[in-house]
C-alpha positions in Angstrom: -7.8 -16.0 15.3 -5.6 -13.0 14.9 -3.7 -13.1 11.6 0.0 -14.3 12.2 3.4 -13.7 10.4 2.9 -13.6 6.9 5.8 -12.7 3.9 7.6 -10.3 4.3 6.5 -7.0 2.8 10.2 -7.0 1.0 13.1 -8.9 0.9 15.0 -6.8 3.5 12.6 -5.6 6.2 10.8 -8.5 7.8 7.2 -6.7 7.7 4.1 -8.4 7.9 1.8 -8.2 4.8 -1.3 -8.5 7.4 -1.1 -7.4 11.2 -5.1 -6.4 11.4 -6.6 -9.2 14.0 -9.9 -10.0 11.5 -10.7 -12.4 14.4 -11.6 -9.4 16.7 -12.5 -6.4 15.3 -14.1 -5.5 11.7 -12.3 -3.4 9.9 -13.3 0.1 9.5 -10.7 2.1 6.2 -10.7 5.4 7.2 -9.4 8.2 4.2 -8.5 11.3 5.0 -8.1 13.8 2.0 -4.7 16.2 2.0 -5.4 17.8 -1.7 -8.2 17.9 -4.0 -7.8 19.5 -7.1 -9.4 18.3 -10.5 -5.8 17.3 -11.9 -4.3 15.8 -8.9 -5.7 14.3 -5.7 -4.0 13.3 -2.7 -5.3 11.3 0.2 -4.2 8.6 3.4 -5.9 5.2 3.3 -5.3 3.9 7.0 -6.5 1.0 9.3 -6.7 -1.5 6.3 -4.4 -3.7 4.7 -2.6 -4.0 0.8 -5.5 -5.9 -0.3 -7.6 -2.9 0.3 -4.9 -0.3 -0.9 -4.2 -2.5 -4.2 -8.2 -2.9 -5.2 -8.7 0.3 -5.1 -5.8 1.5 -6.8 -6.6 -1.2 -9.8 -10.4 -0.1 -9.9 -9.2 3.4 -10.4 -6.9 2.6 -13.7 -9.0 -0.4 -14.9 -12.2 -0.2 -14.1 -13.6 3.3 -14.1 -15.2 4.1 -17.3 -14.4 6.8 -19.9 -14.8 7.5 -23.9 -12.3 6.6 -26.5 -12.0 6.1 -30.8 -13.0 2.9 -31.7 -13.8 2.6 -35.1 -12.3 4.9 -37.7 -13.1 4.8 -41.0 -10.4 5.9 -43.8 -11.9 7.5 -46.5 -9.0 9.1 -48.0 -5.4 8.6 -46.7 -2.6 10.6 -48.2 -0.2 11.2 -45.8 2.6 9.0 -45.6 1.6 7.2 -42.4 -0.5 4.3 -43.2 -4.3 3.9 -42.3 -3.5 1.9 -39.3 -0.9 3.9 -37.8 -3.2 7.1 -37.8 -5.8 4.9 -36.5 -3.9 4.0 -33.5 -3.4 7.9 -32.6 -6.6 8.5 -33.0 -7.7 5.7 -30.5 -5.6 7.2 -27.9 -6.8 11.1 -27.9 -8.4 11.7 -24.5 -12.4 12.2 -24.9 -14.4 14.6 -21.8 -15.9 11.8 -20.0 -17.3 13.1 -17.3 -20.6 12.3 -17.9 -20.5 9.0 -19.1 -21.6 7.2 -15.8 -19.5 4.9 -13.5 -22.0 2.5 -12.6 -24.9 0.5 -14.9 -27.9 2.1 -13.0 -26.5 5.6 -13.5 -28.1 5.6 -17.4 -31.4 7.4 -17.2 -30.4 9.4 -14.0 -29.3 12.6 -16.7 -25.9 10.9 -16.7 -24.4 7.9 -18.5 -24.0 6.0 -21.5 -24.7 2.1 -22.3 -21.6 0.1 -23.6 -21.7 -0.6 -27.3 -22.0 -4.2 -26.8 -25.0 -3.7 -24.2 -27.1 -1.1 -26.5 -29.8 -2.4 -28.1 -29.2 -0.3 -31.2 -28.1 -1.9 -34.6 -24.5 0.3 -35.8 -24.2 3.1 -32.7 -26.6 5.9 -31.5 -26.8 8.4 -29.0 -26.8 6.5 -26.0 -23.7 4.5 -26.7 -21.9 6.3 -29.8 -20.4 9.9 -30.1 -19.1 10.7 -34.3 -16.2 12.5 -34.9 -14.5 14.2 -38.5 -11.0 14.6 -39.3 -11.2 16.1 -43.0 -7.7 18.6 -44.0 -6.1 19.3 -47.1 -2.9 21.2 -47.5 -2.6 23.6 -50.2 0.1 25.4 -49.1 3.7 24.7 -50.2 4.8 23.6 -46.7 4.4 21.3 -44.0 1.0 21.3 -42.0 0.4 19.8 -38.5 -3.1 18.0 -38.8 -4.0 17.7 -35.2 -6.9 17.0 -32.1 -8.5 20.7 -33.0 -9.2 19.7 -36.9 -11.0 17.1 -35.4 -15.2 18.3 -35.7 -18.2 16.9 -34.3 -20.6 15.0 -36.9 -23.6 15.1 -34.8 -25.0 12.4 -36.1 -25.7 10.8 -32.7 -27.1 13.6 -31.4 -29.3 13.4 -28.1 -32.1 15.9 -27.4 -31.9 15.8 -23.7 -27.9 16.2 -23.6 -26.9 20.1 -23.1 -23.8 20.8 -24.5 -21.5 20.7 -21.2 -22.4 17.1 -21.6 -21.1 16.4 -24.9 -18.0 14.4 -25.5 -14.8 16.5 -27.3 -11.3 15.8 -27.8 -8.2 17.1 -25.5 -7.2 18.9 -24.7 -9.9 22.0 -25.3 -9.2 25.4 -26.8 -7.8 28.0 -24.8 -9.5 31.1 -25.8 -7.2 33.5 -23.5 -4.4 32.4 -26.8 -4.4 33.2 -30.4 -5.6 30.1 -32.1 -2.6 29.8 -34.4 -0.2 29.3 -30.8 -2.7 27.3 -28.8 -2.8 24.6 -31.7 1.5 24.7 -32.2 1.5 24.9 -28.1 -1.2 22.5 -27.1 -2.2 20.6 -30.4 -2.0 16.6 -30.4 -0.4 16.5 -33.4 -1.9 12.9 -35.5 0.3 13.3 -38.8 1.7 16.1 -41.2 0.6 16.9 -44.3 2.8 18.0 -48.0 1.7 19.8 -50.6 -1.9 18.6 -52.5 -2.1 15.8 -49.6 -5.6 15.1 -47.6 -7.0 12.8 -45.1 -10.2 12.5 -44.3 -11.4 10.2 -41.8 -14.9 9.6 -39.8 -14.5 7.9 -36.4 -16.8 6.5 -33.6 -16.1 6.6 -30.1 -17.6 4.5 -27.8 -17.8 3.8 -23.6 -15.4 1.2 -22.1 -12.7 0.5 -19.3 -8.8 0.4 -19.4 -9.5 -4.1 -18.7 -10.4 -3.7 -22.5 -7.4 -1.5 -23.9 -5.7 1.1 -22.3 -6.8 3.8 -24.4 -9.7 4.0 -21.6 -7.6 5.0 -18.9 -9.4 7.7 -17.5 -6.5 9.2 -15.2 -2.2 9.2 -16.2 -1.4 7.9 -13.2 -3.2 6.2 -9.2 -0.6 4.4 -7.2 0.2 4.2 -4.1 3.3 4.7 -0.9 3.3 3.2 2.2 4.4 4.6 5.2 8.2 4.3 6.0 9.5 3.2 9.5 13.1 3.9 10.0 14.1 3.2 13.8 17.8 4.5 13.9 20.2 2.7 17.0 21.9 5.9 18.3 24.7 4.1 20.4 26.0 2.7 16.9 25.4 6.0 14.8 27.6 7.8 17.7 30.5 5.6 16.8 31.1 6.2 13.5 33.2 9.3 12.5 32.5 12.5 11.5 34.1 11.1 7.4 31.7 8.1 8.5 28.6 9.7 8.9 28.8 12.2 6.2 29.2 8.7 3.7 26.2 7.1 5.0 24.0 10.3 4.8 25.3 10.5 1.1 24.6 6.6 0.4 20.8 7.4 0.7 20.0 8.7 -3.4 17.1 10.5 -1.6 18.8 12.3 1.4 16.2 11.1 4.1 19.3 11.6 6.7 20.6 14.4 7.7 23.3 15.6 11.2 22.0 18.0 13.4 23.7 21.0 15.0 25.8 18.4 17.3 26.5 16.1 14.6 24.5 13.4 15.1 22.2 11.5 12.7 18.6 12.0 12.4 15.4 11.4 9.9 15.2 14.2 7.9 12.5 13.5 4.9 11.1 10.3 6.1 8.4 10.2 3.3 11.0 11.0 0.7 12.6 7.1 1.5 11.8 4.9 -1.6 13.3 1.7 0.1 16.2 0.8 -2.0 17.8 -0.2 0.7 20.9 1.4 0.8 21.5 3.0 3.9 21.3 -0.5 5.2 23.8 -1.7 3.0 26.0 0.9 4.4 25.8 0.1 7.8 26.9 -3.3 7.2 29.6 -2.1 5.3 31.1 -0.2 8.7 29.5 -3.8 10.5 26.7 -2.2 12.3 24.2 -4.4 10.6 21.8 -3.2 13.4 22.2 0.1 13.2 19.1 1.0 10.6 16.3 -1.1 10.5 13.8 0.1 7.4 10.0 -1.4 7.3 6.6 -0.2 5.5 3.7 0.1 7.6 1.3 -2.5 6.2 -1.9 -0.1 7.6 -0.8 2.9 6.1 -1.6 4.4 2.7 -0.4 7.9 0.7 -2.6 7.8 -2.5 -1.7 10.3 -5.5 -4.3 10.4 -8.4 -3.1 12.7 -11.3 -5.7 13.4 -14.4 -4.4 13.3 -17.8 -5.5 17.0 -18.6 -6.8 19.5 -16.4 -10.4 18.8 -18.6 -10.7 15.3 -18.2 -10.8 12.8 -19.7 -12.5 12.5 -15.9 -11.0 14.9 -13.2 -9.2 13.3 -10.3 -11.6 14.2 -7.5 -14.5 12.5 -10.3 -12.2 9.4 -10.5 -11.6 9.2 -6.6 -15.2 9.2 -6.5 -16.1 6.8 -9.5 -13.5 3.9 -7.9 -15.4 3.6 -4.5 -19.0 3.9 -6.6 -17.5 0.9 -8.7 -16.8 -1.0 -5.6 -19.8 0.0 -3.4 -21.8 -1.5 -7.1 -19.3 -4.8 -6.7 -20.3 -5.4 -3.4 -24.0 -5.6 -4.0 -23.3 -7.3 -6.8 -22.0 -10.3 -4.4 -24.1 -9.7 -1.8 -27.0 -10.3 -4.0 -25.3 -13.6 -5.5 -24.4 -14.9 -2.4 -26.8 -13.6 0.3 -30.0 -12.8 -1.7 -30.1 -9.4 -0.8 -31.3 -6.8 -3.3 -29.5 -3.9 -2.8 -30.3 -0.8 -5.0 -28.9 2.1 -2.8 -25.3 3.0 -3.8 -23.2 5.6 -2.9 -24.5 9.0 -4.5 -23.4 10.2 -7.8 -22.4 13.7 -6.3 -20.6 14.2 -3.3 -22.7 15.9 0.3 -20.6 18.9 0.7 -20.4 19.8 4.9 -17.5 22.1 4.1 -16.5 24.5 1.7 -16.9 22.8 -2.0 -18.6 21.2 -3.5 -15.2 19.6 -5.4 -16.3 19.1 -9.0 
């Protein structure tokens, strides 16, 4: 049977959280992509429902894979932040990821690493570890900024069959169009200064895991989510109101979605700009017109924005766009297999089929 009145989608409107009739028709999410650039993405989810919207979003912070510090060992400690503190910052420098594979049958297709606590290795290797330095001392009678680019590769882990576009650095990555001395004052992470005759040297491993573990693995800064506004506007009430009227309810909205046209009247400027606080409505009331703006979100209507942490990774936007549906496609299987029996071992591709101009890296 077709889905009936559910909450509503917020305390004011009256929406319905699910209006799709699951009794007649599968549903078919469409996405339609508005910008795609390795720092941001943009795109419409539509013909689905929150469920959809909100497993998606969490996949993308949670559950898509990246590299982060997770074991540092002190082996001299000067400064005056303690051992732990520095640790900390450490564990939450961004890592290039984008090679690290989104899915468990990715390792062994060129791409991927294995989870420390699924490696069959003793204390780290190649395949699940990547060893990084941190070794300054500061002879100079002032303060030095010990920061991400002091940080060297070991190579200890080092795998033959891994070029070096592959290999896992901190961020974000030198800009060699600047003189070294302003990129690192500029652009430098800075983990903790240094006086006179002081030294820290530290050797740290970082390892594969997801943001469900610690957030350190988030691979993007930010994935959420808008729905589409619906503001229905009774003009036989907004002609009543004065001129003094009007120009206070278009100024009770903190985002200006209203606006009068050349013969006064009121009209939806910026409808995507409404954030639903509700105040235009509160308004009305106030001048007893409690019908004269209705405002609802369209339960079947998404506007994604996916912003990476650098421009360099740790995984680009477009990549983590990608990775979240790969991780769900896997998920899928997964159950289908539990429940159904059926062994599934064709997943969505780990690079995109470019049609158009592209391909989006």
């Amino acid at each position: 049977a077709a889905c009936g009145k559910m909450a509503s989608l917020s305390y004011y409107a009256g929406g319905d959280w699910m209006t799709f009739p699951y009794g007649k028709e599968p549903r078919k999410p469409k996405i339609k992509v508005t910008h795609a650039t390795p720092e941001l993405v943009k795109f419409e989810l539509t013909e689905t429902d929150p469920s959809v919207a909100n497993m998606l979003r969490r996949v993308m912070l949670a559950e898509v894979p990246s590299m982060a510090i997770e074991i540092v060992n002190v082996v001299e400690n000067e400064s005056v932040l303690f051992d732990e503190f520095i640790a900390h910052r450490m564990g939450l420098l961004p890592l290039t990821s984008h090679f690290v594979g989104d899915i468990p049958p990715d390792f062994g297709r060129g791409r991927g690493f294995n989870e420390y606590k699924d490696c069959n290795c003793f204390d780290g290797c190649g395949y699940c570890t990547a060893e990084f330095e941190l070794d300054v001392f500061n002879p100079d009678d002032k303060i030095l900024n010990v920061t991400h680019f002091d940080i060297t590769e070991t190579r200890r882990y080092q795998r033959e069959d891994w070029p070096e576009e592959k290999e896992v650095r901190p961020l974000p990555l030198r800009d060699a169009s600047i003189p070294e001395g302003d990129d690192r004052r500029e652009n430098g992470i800075i983990l903790v200064k240094l006086k006179k005759d002081q030294r820290v040297k530290m050797v740290c491993q970082a390892r594969k895991g997801i943001a469900k573990y610690h957030a350190k693995w988030q691979p993007v800064s930010t994935a959420l989510y808008q729905y589409q506004p619906r503001i229905e506007l009774r003009d036989e009430d907004t002609a009543t109101l004065t001129l003094d009227e009007k120009i206070d309810f278009l100024q009770s909205c903190p985002r200006k979605v209203f606006d009068l046209d050349i013969e006064d009247k009121v009209y939806v400027k910026s409808l995507m700009d409404c954030i639903f606080c509700d105040e235009c409505v509160a308004k009305a009331k106030v001048y007893g017109k409690r019908e004269m703006v209705k405002i609802k979100m369209d339960p079947g209507r998404f506007y994604f924005t996916v912003e990476a942490v650098t421009g360099a990774g740790p995984r680009s936007a477009i990549d983590v766009v990608r990775a979240g549906l790969r991780i769900l496609d896997y998920k899928f299987s997964l159950f289908l297999r539990d429940a159904y029996g059926d062994d599934i071992k064709d997943w969505l591709p780990l690079e995109p089929k470019v049609s158009g101009p592209g391909p989006y890296r």
